[in-house]
Chimera marker file (.cmm) of the C-alpha trace (Angstrom):
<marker_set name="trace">
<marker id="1" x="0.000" y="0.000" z="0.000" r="1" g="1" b="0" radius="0.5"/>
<marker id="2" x="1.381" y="2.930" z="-0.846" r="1" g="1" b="0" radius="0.5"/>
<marker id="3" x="1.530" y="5.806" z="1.692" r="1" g="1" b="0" radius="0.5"/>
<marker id="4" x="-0.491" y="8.608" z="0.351" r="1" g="1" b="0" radius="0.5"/>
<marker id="5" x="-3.805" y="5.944" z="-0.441" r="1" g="1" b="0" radius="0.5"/>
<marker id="6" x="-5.823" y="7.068" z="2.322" r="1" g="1" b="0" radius="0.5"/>
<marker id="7" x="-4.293" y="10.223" z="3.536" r="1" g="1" b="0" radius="0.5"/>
<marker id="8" x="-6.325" y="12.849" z="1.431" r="1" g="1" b="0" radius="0.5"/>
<marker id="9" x="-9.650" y="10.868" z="1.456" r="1" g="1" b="0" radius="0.5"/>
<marker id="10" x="-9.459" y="10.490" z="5.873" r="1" g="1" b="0" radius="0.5"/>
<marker id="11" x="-8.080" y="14.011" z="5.518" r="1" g="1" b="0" radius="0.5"/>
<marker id="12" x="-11.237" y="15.190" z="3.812" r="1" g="1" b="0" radius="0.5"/>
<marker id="13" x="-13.483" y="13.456" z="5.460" r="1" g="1" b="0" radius="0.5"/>
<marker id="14" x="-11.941" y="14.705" z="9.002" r="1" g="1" b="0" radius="0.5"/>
<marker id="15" x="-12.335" y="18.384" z="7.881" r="1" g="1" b="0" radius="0.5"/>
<marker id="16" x="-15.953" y="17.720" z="7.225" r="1" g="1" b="0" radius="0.5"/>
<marker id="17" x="-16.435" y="15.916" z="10.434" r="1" g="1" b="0" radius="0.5"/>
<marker id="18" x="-14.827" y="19.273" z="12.156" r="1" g="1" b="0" radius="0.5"/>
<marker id="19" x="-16.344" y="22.098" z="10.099" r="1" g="1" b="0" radius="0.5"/>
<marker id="20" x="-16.647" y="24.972" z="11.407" r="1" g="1" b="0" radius="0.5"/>
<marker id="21" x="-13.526" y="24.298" z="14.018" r="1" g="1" b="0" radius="0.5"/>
<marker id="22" x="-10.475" y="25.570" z="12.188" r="1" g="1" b="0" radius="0.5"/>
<marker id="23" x="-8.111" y="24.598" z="15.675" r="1" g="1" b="0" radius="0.5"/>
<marker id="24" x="-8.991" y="21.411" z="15.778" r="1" g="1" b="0" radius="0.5"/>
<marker id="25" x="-8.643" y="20.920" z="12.109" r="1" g="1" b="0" radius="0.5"/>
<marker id="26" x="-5.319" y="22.365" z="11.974" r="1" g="1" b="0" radius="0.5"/>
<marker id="27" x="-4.219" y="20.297" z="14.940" r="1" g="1" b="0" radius="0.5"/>
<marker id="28" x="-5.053" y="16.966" z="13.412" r="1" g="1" b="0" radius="0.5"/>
<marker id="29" x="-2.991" y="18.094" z="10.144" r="1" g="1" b="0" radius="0.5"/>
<marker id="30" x="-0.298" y="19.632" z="12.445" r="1" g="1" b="0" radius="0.5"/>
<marker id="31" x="0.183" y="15.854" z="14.216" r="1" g="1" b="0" radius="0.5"/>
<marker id="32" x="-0.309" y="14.007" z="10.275" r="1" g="1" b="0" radius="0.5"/>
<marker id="33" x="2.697" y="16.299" z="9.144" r="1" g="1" b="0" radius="0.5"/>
<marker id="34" x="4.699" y="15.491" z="12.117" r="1" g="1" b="0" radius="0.5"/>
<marker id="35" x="3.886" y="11.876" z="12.360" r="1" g="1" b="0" radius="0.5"/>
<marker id="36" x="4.428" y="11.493" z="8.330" r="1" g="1" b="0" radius="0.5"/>
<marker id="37" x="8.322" y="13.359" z="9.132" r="1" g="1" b="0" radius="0.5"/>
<marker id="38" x="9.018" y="11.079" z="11.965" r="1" g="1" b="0" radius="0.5"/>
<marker id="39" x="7.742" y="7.863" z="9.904" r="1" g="1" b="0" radius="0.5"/>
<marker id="40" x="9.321" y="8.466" z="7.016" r="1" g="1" b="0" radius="0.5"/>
<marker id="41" x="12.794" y="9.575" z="8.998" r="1" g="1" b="0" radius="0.5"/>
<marker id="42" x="12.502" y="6.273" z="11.107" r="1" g="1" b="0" radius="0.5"/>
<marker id="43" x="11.904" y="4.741" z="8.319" r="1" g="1" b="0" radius="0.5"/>
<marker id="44" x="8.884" y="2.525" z="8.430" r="1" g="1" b="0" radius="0.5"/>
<marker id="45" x="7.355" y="0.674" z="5.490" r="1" g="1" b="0" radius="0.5"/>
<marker id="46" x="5.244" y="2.351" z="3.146" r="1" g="1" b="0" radius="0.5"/>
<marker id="47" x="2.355" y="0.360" z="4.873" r="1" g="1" b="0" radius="0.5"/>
<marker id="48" x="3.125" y="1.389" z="8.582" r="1" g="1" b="0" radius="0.5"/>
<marker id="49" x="3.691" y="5.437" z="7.544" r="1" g="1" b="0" radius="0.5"/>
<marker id="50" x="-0.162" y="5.396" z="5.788" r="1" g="1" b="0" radius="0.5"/>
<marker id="51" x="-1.586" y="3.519" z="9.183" r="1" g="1" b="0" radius="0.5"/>
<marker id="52" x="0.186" y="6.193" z="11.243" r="1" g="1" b="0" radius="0.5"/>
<marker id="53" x="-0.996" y="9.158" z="8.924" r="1" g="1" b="0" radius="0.5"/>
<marker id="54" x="-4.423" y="8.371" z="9.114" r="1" g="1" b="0" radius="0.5"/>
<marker id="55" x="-4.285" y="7.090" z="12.835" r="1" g="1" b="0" radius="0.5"/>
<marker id="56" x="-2.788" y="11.095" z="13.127" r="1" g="1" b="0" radius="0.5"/>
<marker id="57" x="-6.141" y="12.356" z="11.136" r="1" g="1" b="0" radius="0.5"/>
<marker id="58" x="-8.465" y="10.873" z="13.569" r="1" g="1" b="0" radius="0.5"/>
<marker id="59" x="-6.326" y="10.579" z="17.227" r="1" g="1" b="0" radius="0.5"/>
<marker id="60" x="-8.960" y="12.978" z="18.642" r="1" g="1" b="0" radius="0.5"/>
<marker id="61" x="-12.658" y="12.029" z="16.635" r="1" g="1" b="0" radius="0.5"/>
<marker id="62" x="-13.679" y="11.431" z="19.678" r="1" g="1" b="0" radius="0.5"/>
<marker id="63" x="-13.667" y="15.126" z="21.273" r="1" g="1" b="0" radius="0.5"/>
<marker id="64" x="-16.360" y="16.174" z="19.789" r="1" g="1" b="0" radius="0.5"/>
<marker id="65" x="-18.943" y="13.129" z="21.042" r="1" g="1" b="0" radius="0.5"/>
<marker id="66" x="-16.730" y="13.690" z="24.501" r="1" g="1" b="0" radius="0.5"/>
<marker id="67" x="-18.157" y="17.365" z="24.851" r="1" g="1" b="0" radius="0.5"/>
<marker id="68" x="-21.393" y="16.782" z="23.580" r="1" g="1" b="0" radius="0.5"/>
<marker id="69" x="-22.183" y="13.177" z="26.613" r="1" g="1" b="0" radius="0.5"/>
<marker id="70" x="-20.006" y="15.118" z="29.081" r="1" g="1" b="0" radius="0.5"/>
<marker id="71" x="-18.856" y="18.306" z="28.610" r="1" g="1" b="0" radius="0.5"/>
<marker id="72" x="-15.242" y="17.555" z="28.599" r="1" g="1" b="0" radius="0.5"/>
<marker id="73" x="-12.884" y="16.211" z="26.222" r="1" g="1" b="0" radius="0.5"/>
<marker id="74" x="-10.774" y="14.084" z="29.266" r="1" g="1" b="0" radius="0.5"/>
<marker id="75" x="-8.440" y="12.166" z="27.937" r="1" g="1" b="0" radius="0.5"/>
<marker id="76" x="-10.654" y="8.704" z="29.157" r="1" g="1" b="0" radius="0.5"/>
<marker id="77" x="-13.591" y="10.290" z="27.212" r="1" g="1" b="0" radius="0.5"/>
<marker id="78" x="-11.986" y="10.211" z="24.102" r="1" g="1" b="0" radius="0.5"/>
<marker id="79" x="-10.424" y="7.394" z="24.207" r="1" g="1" b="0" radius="0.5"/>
<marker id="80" x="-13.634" y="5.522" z="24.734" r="1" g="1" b="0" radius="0.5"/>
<marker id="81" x="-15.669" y="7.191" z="21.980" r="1" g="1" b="0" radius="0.5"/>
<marker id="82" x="-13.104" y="7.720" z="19.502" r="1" g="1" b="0" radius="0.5"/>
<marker id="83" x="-12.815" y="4.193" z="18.418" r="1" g="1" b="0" radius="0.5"/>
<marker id="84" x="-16.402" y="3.581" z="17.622" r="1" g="1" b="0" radius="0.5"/>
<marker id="85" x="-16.697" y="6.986" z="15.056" r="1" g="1" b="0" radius="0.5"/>
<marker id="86" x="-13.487" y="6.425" z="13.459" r="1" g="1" b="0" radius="0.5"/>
<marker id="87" x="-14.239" y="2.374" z="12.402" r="1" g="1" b="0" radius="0.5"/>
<marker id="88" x="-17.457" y="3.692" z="11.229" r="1" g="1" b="0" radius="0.5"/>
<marker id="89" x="-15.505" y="6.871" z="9.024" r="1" g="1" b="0" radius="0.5"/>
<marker id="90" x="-12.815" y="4.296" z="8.330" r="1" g="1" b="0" radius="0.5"/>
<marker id="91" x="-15.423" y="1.846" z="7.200" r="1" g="1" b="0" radius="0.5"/>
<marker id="92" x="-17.151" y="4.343" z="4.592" r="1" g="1" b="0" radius="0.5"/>
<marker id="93" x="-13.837" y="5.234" z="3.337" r="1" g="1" b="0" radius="0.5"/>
<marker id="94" x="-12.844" y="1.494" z="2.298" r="1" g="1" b="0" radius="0.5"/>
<marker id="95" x="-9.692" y="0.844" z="4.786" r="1" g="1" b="0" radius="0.5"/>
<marker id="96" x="-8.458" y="-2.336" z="4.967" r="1" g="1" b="0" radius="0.5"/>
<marker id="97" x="-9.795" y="-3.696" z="8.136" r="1" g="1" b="0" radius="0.5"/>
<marker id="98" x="-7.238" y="-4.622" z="10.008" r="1" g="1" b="0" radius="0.5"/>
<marker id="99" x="-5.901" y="-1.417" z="9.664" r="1" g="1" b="0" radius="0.5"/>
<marker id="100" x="-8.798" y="0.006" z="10.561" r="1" g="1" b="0" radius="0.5"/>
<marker id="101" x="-8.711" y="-1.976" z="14.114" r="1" g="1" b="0" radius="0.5"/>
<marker id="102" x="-5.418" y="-0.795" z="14.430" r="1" g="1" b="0" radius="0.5"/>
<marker id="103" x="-6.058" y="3.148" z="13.585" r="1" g="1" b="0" radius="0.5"/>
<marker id="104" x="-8.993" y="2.269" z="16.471" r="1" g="1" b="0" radius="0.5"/>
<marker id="105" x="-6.420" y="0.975" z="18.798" r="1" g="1" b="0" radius="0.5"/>
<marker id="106" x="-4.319" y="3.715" z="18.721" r="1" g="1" b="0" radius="0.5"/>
<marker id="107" x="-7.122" y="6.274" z="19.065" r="1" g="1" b="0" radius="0.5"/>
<marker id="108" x="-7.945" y="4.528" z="22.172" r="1" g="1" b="0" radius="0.5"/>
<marker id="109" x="-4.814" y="4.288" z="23.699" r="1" g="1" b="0" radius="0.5"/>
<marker id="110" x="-3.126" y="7.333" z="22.217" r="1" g="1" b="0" radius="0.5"/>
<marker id="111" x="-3.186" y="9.555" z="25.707" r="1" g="1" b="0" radius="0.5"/>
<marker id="112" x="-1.328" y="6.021" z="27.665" r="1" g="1" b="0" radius="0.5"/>
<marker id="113" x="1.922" y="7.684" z="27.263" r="1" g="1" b="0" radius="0.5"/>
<marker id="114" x="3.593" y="5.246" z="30.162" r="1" g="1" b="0" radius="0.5"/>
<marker id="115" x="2.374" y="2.269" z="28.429" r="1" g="1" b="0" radius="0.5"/>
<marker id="116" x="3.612" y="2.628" z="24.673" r="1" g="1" b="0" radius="0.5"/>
<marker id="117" x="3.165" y="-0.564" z="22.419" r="1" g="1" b="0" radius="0.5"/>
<marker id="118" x="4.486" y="-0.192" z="19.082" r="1" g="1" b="0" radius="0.5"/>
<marker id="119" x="6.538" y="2.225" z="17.035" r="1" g="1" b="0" radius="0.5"/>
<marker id="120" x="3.247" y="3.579" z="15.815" r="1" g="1" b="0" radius="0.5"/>
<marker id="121" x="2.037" y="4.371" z="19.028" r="1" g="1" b="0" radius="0.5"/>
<marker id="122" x="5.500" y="5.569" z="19.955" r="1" g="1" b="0" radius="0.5"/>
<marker id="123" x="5.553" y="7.829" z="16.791" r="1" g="1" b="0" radius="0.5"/>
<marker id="124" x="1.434" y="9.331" z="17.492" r="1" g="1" b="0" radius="0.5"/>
<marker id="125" x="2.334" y="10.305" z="21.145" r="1" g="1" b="0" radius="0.5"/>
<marker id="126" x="5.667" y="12.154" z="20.285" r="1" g="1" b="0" radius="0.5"/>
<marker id="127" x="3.858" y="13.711" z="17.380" r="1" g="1" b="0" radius="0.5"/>
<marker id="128" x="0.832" y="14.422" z="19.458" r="1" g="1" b="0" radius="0.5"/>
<marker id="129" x="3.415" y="16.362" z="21.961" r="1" g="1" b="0" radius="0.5"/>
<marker id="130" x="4.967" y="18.371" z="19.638" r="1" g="1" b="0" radius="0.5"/>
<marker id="131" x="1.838" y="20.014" z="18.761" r="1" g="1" b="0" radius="0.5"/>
<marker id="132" x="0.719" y="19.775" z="22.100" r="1" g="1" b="0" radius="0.5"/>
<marker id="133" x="3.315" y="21.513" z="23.585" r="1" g="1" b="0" radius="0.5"/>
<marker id="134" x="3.428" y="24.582" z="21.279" r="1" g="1" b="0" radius="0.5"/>
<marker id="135" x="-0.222" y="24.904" z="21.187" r="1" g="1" b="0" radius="0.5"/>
<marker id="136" x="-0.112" y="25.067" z="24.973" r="1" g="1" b="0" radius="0.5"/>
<marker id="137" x="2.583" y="27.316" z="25.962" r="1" g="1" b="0" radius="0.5"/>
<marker id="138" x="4.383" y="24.530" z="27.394" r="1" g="1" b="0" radius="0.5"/>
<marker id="139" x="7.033" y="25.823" z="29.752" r="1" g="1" b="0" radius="0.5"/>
<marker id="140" x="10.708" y="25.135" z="28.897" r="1" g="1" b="0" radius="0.5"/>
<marker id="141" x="11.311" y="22.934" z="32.136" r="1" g="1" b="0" radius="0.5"/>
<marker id="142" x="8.095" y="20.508" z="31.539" r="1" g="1" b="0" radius="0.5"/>
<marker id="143" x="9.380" y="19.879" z="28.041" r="1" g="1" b="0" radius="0.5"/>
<marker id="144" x="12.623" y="18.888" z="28.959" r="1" g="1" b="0" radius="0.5"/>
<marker id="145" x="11.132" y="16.455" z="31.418" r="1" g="1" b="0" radius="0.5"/>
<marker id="146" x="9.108" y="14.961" z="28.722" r="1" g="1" b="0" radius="0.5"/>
<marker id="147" x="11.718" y="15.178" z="26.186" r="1" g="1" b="0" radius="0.5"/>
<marker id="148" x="13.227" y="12.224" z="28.978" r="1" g="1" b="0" radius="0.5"/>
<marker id="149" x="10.513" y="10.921" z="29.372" r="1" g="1" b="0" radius="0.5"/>
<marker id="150" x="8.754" y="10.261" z="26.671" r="1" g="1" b="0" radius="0.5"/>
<marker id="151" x="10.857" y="10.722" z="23.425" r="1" g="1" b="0" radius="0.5"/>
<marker id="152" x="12.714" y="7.780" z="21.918" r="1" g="1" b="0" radius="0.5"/>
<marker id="153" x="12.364" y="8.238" z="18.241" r="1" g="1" b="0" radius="0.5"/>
<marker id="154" x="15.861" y="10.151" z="16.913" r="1" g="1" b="0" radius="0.5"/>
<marker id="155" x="13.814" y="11.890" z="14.746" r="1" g="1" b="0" radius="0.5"/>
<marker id="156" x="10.810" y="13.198" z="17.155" r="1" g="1" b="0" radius="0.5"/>
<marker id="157" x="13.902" y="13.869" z="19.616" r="1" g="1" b="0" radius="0.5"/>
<marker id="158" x="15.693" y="16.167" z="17.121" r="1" g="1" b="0" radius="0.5"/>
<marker id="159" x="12.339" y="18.047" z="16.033" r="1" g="1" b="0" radius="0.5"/>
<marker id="160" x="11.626" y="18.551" z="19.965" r="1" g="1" b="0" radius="0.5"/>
<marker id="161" x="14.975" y="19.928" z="19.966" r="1" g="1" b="0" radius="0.5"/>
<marker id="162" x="14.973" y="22.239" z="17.002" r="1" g="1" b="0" radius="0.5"/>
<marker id="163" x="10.922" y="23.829" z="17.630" r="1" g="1" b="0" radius="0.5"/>
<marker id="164" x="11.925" y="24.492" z="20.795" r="1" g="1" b="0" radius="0.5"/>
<marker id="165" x="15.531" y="25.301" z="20.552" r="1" g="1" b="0" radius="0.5"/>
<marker id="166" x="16.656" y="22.759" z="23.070" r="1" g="1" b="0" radius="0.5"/>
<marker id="167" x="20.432" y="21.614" z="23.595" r="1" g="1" b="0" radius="0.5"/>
<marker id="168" x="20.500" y="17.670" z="24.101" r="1" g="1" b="0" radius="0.5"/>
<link id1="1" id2="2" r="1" g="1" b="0" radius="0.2"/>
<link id1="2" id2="3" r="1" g="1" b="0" radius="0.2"/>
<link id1="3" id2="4" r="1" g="1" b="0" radius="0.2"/>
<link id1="4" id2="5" r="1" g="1" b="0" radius="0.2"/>
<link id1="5" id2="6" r="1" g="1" b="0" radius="0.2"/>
<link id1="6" id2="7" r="1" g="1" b="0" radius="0.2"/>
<link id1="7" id2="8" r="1" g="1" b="0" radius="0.2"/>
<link id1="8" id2="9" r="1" g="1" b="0" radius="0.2"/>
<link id1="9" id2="10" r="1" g="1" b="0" radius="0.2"/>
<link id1="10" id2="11" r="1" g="1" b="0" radius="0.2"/>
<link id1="11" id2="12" r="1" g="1" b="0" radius="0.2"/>
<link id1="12" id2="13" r="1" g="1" b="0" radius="0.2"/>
<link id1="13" id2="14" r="1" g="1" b="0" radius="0.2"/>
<link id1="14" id2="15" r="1" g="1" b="0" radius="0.2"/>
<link id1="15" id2="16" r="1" g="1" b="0" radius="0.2"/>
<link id1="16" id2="17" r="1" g="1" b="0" radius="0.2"/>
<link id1="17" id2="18" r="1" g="1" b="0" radius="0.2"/>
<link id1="18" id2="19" r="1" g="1" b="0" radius="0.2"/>
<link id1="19" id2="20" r="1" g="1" b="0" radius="0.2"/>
<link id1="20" id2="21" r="1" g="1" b="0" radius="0.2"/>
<link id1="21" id2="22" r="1" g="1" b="0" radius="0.2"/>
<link id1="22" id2="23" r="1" g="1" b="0" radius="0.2"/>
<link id1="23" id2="24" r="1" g="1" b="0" radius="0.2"/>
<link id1="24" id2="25" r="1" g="1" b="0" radius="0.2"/>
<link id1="25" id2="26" r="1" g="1" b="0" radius="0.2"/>
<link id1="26" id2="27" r="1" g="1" b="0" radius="0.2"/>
<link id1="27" id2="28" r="1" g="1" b="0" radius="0.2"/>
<link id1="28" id2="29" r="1" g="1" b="0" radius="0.2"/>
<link id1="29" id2="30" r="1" g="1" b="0" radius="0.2"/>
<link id1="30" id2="31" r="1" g="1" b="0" radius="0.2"/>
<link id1="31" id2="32" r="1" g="1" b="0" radius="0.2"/>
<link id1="32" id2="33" r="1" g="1" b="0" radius="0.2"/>
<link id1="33" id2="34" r="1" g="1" b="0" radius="0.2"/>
<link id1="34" id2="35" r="1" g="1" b="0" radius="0.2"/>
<link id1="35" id2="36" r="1" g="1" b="0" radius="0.2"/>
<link id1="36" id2="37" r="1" g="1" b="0" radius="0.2"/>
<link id1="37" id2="38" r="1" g="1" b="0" radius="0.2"/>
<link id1="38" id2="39" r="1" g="1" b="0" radius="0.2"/>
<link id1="39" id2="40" r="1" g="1" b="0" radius="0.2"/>
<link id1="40" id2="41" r="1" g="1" b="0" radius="0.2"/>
<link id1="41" id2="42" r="1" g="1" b="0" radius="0.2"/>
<link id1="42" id2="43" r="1" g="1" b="0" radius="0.2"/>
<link id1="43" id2="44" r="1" g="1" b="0" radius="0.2"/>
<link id1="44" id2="45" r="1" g="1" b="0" radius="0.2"/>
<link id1="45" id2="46" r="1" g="1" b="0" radius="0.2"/>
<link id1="46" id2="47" r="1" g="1" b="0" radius="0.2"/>
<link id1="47" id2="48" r="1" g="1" b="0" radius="0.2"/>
<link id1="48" id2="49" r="1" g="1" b="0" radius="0.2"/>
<link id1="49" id2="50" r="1" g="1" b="0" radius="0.2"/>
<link id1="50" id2="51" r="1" g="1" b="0" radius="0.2"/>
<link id1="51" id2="52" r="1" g="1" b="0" radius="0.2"/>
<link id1="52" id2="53" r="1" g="1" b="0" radius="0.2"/>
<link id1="53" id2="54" r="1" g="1" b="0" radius="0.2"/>
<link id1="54" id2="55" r="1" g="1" b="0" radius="0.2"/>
<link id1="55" id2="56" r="1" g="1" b="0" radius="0.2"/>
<link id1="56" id2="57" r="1" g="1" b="0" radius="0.2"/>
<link id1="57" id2="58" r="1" g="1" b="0" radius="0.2"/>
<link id1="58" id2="59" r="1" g="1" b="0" radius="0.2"/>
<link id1="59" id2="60" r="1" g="1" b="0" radius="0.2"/>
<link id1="60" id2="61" r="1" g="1" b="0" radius="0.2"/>
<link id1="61" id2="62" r="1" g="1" b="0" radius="0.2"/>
<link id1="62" id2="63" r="1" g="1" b="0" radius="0.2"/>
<link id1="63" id2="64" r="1" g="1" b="0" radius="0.2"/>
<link id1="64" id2="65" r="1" g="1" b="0" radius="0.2"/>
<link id1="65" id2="66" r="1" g="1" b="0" radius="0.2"/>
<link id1="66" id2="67" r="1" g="1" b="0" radius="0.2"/>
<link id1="67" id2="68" r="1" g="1" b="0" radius="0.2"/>
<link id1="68" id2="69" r="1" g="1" b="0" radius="0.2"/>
<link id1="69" id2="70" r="1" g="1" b="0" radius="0.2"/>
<link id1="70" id2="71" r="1" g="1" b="0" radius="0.2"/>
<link id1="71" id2="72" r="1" g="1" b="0" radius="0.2"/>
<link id1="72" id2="73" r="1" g="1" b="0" radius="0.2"/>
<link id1="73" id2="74" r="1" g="1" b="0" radius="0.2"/>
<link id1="74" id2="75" r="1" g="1" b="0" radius="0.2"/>
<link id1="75" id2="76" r="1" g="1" b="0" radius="0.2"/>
<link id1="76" id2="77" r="1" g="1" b="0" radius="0.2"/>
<link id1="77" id2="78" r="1" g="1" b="0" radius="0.2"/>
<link id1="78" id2="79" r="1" g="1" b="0" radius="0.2"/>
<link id1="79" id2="80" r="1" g="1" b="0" radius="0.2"/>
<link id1="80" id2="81" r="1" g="1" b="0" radius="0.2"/>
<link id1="81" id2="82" r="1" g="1" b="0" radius="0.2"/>
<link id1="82" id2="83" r="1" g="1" b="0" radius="0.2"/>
<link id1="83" id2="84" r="1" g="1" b="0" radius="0.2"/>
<link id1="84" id2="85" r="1" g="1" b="0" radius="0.2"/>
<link id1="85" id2="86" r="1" g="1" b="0" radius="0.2"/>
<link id1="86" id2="87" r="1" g="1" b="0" radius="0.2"/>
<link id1="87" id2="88" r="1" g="1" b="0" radius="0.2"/>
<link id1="88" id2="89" r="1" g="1" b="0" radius="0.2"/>
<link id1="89" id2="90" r="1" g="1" b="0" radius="0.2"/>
<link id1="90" id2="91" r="1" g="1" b="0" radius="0.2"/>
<link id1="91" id2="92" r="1" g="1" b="0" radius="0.2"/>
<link id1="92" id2="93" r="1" g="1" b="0" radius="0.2"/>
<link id1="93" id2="94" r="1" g="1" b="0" radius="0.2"/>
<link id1="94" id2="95" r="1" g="1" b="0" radius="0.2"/>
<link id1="95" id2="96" r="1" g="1" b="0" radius="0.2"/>
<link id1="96" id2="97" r="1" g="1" b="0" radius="0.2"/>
<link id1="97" id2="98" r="1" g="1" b="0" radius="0.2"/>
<link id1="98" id2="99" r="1" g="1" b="0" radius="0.2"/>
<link id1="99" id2="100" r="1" g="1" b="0" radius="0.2"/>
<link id1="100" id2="101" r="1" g="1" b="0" radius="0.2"/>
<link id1="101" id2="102" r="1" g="1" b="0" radius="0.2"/>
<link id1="102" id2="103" r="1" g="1" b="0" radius="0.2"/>
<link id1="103" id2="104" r="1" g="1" b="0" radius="0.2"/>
<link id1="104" id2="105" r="1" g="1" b="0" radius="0.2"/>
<link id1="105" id2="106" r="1" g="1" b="0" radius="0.2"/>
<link id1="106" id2="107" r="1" g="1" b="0" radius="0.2"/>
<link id1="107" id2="108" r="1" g="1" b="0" radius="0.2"/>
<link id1="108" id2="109" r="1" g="1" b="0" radius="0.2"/>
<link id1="109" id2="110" r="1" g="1" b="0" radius="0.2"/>
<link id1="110" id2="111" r="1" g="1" b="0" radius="0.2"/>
<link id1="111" id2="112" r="1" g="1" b="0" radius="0.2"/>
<link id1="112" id2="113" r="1" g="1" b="0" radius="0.2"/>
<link id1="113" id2="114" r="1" g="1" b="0" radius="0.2"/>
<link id1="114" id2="115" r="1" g="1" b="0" radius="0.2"/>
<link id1="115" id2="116" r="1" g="1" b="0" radius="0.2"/>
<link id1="116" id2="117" r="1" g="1" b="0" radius="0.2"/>
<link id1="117" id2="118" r="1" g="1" b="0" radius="0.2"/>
<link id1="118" id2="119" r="1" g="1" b="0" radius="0.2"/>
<link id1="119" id2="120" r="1" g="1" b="0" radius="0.2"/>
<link id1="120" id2="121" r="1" g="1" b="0" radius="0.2"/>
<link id1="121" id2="122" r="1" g="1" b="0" radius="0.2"/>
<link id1="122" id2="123" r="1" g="1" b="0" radius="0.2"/>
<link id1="123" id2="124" r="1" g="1" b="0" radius="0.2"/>
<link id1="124" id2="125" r="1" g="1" b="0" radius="0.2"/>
<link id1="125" id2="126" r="1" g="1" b="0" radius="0.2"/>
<link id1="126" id2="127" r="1" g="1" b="0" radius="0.2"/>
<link id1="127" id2="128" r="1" g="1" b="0" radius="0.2"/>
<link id1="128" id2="129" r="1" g="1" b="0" radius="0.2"/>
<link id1="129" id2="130" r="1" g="1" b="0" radius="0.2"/>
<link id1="130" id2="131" r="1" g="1" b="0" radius="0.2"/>
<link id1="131" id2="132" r="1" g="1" b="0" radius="0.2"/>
<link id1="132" id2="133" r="1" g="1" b="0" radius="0.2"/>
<link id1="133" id2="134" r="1" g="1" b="0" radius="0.2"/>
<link id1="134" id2="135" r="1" g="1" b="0" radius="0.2"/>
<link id1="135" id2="136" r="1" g="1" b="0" radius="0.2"/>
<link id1="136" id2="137" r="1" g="1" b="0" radius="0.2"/>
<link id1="137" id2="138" r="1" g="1" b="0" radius="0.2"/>
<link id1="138" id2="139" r="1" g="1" b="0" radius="0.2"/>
<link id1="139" id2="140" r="1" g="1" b="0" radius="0.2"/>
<link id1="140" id2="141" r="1" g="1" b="0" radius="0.2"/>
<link id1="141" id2="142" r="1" g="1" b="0" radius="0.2"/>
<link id1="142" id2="143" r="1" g="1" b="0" radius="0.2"/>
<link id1="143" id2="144" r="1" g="1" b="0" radius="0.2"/>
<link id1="144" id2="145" r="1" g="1" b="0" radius="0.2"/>
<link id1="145" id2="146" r="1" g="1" b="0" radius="0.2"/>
<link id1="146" id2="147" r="1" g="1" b="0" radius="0.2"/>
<link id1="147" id2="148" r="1" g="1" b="0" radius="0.2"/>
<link id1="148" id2="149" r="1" g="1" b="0" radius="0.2"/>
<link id1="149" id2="150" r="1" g="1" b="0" radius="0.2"/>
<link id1="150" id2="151" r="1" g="1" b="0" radius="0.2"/>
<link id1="151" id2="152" r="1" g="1" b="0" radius="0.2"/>
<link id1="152" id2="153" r="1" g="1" b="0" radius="0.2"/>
<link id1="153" id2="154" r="1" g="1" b="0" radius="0.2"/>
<link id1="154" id2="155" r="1" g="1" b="0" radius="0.2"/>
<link id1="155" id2="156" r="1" g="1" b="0" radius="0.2"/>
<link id1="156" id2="157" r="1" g="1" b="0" radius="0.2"/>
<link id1="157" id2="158" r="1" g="1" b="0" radius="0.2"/>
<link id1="158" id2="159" r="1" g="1" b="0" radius="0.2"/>
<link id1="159" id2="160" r="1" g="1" b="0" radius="0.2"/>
<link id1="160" id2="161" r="1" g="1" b="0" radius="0.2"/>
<link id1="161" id2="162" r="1" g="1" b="0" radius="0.2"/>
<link id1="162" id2="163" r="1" g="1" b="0" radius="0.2"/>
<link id1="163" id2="164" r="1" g="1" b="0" radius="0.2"/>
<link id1="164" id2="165" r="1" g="1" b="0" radius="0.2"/>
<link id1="165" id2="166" r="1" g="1" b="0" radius="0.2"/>
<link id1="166" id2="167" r="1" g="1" b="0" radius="0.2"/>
<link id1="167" id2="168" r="1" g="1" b="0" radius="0.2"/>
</marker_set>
């Protein structure tokens, strides 16, 4: 499977399921672009780099169903009603289905930053972070600590380093 397959049909499809919320839109692409760098730097398989570019489309479908049932987009939130609206998007869209269960996977598990199981889930959180992190104002100190924490990827490391001007 080549990498780009899915990427502008998920894309697409994402911006419709946000319209009319330009942040949240330009966060998913801002976490595609980054997970697509550190993929492609790491050098995963053409296969692996299109599950993590659409898994990076849809990490957060779920905020939207999260605020509507609860009025808060908590991380457990999502992760329980993500799954569910992406394999039915997914679906639609004509995604292999295991990759689909994997994309759902992720989505579910993609705020479990002390329990990371795969390169792909690896790749999401650091991805996830960077954005994160800028977005938020993260102070200097907390992203050093998660740098430490968290970062394992060469690639994610050295883009942590250079958007925030960090020394290693």
């Amino acid at each position: 499977m080549e990498a780009t397959r899915y990427f502008g049909s998920v894309a697409m499809a994402m911006a419709a399921y946000d319209r009319g919320d330009p942040h949240r839109i330009g966060h998913f692409l801002k976490v595609a672009g980054f997970c697509g760098i550190i993929a492609a730097e790491e050098n995963l398989d053409p296969e692996q780099q299109a599950l993590i570019e659409v898994a990076a489309l849809t990490h957060d479908i779920g905020i939207r169903n999260s605020l509507r049932q609860y009025q808060s987009a908590a991380a457990p939130y999502q992760e329980a009603l993500g799954p569910p609206e992406a394999e039915r998007m997914l679906t639609g869209l004509g995604l292999p289905q295991p990759m689909i269960e994997r994309i759902c996977w992720l989505i579910g598990h993609h705020h479990q930053v002390d329990s990371i199981q795969g390169i792909d889930h690896q790749i999401l959180v650091e991805a996830d972070f960077l954005v994160n992190a800028a977005e938020g104002k993260m102070e200097r100190p907390a992203i050093l600590h998660t740098r430490e924490r968290l970062f394992q990827t060469k690639t994610g490391r050295a883009l942590l380093n250079q958007e925030f001007a960090l020394d290693e």
